[in-house]
C-alpha positions as CSV (number, residue, x, y, z in Angstrom):
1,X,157.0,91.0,-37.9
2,X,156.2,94.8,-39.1
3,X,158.2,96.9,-36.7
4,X,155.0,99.5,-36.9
5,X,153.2,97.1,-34.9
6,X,155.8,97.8,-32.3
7,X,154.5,102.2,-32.4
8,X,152.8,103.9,-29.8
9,X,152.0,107.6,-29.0
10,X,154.0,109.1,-25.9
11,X,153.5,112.3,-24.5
12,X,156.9,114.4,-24.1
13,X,155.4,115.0,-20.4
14,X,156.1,111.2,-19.8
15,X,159.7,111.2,-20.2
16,X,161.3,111.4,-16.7
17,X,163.7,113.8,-16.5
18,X,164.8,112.9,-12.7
19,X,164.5,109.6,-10.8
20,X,161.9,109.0,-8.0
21,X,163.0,109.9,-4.2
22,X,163.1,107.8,-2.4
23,X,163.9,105.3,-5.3
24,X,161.3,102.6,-4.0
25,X,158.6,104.9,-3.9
26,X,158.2,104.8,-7.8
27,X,155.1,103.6,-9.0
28,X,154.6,100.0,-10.4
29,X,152.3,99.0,-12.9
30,X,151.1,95.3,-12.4
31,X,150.3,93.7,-15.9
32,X,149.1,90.0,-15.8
33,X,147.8,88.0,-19.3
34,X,144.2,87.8,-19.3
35,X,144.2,90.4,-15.9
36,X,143.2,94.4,-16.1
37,X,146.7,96.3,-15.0
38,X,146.9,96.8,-11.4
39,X,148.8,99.9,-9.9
40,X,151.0,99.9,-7.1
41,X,154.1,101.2,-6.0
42,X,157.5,99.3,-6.1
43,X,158.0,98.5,-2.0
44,X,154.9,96.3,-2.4
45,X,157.1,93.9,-4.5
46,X,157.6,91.5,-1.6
47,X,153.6,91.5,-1.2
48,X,153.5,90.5,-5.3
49,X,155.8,87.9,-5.1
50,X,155.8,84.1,-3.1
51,X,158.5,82.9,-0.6
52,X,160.4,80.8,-2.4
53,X,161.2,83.1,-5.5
54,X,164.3,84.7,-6.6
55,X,165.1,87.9,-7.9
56,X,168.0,88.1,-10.5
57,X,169.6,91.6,-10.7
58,X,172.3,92.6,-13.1
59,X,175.2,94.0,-11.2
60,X,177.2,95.7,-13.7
61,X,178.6,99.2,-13.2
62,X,178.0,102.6,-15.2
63,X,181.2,104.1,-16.2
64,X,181.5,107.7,-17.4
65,X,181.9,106.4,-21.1
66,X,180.6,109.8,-23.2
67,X,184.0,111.6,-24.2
68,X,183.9,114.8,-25.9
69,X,187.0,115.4,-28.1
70,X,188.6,117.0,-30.9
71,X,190.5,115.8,-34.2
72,X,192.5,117.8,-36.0
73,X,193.9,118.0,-39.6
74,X,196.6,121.0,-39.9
75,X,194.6,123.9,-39.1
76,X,191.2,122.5,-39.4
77,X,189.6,120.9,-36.4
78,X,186.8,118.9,-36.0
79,X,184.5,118.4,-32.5
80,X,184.1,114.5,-31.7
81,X,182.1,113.0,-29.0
82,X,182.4,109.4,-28.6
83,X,180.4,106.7,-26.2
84,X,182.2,104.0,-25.8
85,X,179.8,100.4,-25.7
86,X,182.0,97.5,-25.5
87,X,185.6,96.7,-24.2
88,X,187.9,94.6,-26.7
89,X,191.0,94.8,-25.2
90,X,193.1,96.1,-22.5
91,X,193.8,99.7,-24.9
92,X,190.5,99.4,-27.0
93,X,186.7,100.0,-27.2
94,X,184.3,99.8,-29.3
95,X,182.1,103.6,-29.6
96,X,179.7,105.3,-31.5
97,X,181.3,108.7,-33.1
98,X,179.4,111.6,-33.4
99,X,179.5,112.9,-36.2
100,X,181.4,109.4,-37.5
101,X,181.5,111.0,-41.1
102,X,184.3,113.8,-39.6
103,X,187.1,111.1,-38.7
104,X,188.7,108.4,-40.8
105,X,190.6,105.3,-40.1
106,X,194.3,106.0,-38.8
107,X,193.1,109.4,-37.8
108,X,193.8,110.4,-33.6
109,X,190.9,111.8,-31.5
110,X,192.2,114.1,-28.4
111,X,189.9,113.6,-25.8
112,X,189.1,116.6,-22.7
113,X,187.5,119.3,-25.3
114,X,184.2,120.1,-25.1
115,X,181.7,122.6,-25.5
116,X,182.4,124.2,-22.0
117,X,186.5,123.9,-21.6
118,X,188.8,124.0,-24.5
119,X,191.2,121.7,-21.7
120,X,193.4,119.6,-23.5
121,X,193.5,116.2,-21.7
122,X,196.4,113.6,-21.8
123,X,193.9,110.8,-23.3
124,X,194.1,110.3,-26.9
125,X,192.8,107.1,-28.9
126,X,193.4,105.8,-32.9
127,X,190.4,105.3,-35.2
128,X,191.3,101.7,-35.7
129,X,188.4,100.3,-38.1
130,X,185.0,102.3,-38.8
131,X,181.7,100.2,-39.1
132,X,178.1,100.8,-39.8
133,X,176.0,103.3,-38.0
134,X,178.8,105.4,-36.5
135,X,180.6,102.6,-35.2
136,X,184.0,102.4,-34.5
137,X,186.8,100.9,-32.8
138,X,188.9,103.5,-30.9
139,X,192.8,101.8,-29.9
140,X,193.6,104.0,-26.7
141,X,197.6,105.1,-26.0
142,X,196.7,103.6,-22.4
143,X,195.7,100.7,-21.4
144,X,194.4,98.3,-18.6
145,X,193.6,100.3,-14.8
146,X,195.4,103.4,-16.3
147,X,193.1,103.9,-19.4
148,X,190.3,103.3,-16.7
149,X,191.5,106.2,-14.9
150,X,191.1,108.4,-18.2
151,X,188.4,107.4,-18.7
152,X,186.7,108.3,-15.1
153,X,188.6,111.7,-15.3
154,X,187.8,113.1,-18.9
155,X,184.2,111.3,-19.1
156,X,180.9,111.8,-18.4
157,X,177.2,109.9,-17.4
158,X,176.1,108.8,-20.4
159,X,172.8,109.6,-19.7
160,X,170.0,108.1,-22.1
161,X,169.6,110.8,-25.3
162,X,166.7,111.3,-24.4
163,X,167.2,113.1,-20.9
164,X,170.7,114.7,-22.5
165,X,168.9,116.4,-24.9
166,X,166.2,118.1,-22.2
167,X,169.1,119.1,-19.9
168,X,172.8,118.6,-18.7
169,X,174.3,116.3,-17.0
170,X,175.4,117.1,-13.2
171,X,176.8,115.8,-10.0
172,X,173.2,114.1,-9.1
173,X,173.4,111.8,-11.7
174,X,176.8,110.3,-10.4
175,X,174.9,108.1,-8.2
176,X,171.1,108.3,-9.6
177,X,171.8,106.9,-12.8
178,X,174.1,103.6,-10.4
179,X,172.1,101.0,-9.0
180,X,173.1,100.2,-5.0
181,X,174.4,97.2,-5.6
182,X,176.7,98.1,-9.5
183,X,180.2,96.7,-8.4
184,X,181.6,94.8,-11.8
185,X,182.6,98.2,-13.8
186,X,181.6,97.8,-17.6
187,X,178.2,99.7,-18.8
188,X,177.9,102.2,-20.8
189,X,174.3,102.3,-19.9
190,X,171.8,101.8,-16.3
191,X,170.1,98.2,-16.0
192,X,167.4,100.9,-15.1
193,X,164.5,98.5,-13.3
194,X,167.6,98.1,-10.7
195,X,167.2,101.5,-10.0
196,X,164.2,101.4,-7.9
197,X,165.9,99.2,-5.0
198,X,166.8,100.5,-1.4
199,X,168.2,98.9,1.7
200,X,165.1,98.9,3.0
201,X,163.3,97.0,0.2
202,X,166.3,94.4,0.2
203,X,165.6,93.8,3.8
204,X,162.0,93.7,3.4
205,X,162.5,90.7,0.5
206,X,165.0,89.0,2.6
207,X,162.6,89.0,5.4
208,X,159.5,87.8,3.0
209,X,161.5,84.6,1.8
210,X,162.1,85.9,-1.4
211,X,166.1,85.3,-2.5
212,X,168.4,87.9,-4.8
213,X,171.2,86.4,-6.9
214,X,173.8,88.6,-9.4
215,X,174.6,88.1,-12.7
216,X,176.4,90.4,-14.9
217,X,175.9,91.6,-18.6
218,X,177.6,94.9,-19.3
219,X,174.9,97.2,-21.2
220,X,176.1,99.0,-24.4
221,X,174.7,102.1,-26.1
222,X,173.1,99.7,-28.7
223,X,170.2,99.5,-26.7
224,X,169.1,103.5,-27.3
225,X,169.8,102.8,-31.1
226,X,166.7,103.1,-33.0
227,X,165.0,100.3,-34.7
228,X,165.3,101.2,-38.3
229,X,164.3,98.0,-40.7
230,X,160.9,97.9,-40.9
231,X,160.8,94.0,-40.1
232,X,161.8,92.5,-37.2
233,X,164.1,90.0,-39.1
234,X,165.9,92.9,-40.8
235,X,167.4,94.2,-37.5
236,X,170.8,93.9,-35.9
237,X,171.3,93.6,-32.4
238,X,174.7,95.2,-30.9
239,X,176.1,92.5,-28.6
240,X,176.5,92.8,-25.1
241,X,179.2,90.9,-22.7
242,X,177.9,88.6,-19.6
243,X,178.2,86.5,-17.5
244,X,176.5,83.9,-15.3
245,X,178.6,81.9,-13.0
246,X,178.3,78.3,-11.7
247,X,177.0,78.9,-7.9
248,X,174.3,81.2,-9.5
249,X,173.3,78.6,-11.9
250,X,172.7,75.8,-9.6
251,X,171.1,78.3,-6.9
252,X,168.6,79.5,-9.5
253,X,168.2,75.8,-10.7
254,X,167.2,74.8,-7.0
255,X,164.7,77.4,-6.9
256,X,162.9,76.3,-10.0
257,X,163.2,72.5,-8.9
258,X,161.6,73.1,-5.1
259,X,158.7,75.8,-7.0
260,X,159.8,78.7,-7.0
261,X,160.0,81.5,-9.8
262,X,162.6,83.4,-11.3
263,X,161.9,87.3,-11.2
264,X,164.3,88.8,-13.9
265,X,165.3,92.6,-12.5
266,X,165.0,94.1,-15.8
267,X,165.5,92.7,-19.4
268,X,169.5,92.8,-19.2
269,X,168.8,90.7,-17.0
270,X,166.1,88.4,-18.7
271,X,168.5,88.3,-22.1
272,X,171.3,87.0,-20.5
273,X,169.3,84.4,-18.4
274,X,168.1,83.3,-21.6
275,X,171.6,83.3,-22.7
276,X,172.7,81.1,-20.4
277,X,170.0,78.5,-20.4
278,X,169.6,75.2,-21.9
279,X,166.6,74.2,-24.3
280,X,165.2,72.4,-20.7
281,X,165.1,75.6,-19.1
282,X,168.3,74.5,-17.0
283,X,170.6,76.8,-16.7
284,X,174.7,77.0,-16.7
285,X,177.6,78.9,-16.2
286,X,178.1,80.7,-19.1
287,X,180.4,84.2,-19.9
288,X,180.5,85.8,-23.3
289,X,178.9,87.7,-25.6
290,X,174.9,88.0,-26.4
291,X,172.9,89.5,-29.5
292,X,170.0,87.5,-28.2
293,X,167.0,89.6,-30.4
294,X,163.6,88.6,-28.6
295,X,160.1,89.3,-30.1
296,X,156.7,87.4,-30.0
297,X,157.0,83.9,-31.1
298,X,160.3,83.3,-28.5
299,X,159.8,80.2,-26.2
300,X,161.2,82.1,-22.9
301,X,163.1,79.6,-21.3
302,X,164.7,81.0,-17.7
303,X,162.4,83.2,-16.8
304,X,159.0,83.6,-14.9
305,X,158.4,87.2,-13.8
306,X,160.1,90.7,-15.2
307,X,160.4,93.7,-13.8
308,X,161.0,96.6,-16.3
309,X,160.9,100.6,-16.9
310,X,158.5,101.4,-19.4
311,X,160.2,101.8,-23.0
312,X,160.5,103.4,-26.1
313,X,158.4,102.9,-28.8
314,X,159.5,100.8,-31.6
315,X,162.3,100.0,-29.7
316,X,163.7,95.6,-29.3
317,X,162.7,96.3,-26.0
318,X,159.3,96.9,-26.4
319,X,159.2,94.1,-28.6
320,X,160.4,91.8,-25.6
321,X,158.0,92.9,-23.2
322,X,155.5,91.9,-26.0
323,X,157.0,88.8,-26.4
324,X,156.5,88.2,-22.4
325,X,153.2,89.1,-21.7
326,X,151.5,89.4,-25.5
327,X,151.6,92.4,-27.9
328,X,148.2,93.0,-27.1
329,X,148.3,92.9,-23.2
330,X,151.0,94.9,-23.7
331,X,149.5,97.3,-25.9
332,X,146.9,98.2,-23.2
333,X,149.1,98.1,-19.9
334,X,151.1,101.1,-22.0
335,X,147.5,102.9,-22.6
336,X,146.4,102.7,-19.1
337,X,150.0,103.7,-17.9
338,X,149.7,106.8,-20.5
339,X,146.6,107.8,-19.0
340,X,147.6,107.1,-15.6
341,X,150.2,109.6,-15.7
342,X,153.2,106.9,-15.4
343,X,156.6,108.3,-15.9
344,X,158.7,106.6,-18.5
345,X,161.9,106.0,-19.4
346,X,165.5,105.2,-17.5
347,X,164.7,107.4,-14.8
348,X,160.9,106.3,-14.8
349,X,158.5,104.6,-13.1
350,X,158.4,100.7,-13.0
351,X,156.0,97.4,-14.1
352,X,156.0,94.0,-13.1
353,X,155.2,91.4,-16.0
354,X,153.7,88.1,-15.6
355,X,154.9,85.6,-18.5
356,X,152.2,84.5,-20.7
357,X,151.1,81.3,-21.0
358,X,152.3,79.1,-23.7
């Protein structure tokens, strides 16, 4: 498919630069196939949903993987800043250099410089391999808890470009940009529709029938990369590493079996659910990694429901959302939400996706 097809108009005044407070007080736009969008606010979820259903969250944790750095040849030196995406190996990551084009292969980056501190820091890494797009793989002089120790101390939140370019970081973002419930450390990036959930709206689901089960997929800075091909076919997804276990498996296949739905919290979720399950729609244990690219004409398999930020335009995760509701339906939830002053984005406001039928 054209990825044009995929474009949409978004007013800079959309873009959230700050999360709602409290977090369950966001505003959620209710898009069913063949239904006008309904709005409502995210604490009415257990009112949306049936007893019975499950809610799937993705409980990886944001780590401070933006590192700002400096390479030097003699005299000359060169300012690096690296996000790291995906663990390889106890001493090594894979990251996105900026700019990529100022380091080669078997060159050392010294990470702790930035543009406020000229602080030397004890964590320095090897330009192993260089790839496409800025990509490279970065072979750390530590290794195991101890480079994850760094890596907390010399890093930052690597918030979403499109909030770091409007503003800095800062303290508040430690835990806004962390869902309640992130324990498995990992992501270079929020599952941001699991950013909406409090206490309180645990305890209101749990009291409504409605079950929450974990699953884990660690989300990379792929997913803020734009799309570039201009077909859908042409593009290449950055994989992602997951993980469904056995007991969730069965727990979620027992709630499908007795009538229930599965609600995917968010589409790190979603992918990985659809990782994991067979051409049936059962689903297994299953750890690895997952390029899983979805656009219209994918038979969704796992799940029922999404919950989801709004997106970016021509991003692969707009092109999902179309996938799971229709292009079209989806087309005109994101013009009503325009309209409706809806806040986009990671730190944005929320919708809740019926599938379409097949």
């Amino acid at each position: 498919m054209r990825v044009d097809l995929f474009d949409f108009d978004l007013p800079e005044d959309r873009i959230a630069l700050r999360p709602a407070n409290p977090r369950d007080s966001a505003r959620l736009l209710v898009v069913r196939p063949e239904v006008g969008p309904e709005d409502r606010i995210v604490r009415d979820l257990p009112q949306l949903l049936r007893p019975g259903d499950a809610l799937v969250f993705n409980d990886t944790k944001v780590i401070p993987a933006r590192l700002s750095g400096i390479r030097r040849r003699g005299e000359a030196v060169a300012h690096i800043e690296a996000t790291l995406h995906m663990r390889v190996g106890a001493d090594r990551w894979k990251a996105f250099l900026k700019p990529a084009k100022r380091v080669a292969v078997g060159e050392r980056i010294q990470f702790g410089h930035d543009a406020e501190s000229c602080f030397l820091g004890s964590l320095e890494a090897t330009v192993a391999e260089k790839g496409e797009g800025g990509e490279v793989l970065l072979v750390f002089d530590y290794s195991g808890p101890v480079l994850d120790e760094a890596i907390a101390a010399a890093g930052h939140v690597p918030l979403p470009p499109y909030i770091a370019s409007r503003r800095p970081e800062d303290e508040r973002d430690r835990a806004d940009y962390q869902t309640i419930y992130a324990r498995e450390e990992g992501a270079v990036a929020a599952p941001t529709a699991g950013l909406h959930f409090t206490p309180e709206l645990f305890a209101a689901l749990d009291a409504a029938g409605i079950e929450s089960h974990f699953v884990t997929l660690h989300v990379g800075a792929g997913t803020f990369l734009p799309v570039k091909a201009e077909e859908t076919e042409d593009h290449r997804m950055h994989a992602e590493w997951g993980e469904v276990d056995a007991g969730t498996a069965e727990a979620l296949n027992a709630v499908r079996a007795r009538g229930g739905r599965i609600v995917s919290v968010g589409t790190t979720s979603l992918r990985l659910l659809e990782s994991a399950a067979e051409a049936s729609g059962r689903l297994v244990a299953w750890s690895g990694e997952t390029d899983i690219f979805i656009t219209p004409g994918y038979r969704f398999r796992a799940v029922d429901i999404l919950m989801t930020n709004f997106h970016l335009p021509r991003s692969t995760l707009f092109m999902l959302v179309s996938a799971f509701s229709g292009l079209e339906v989806m087309q005109e939830a994101y013009r009503h939400a325009i309209e409706k002053g809806y806040r986009f984005y990671s730190y944005g406001d929320a919708s809740l996706l019926f599938r379409r039928e097949e």
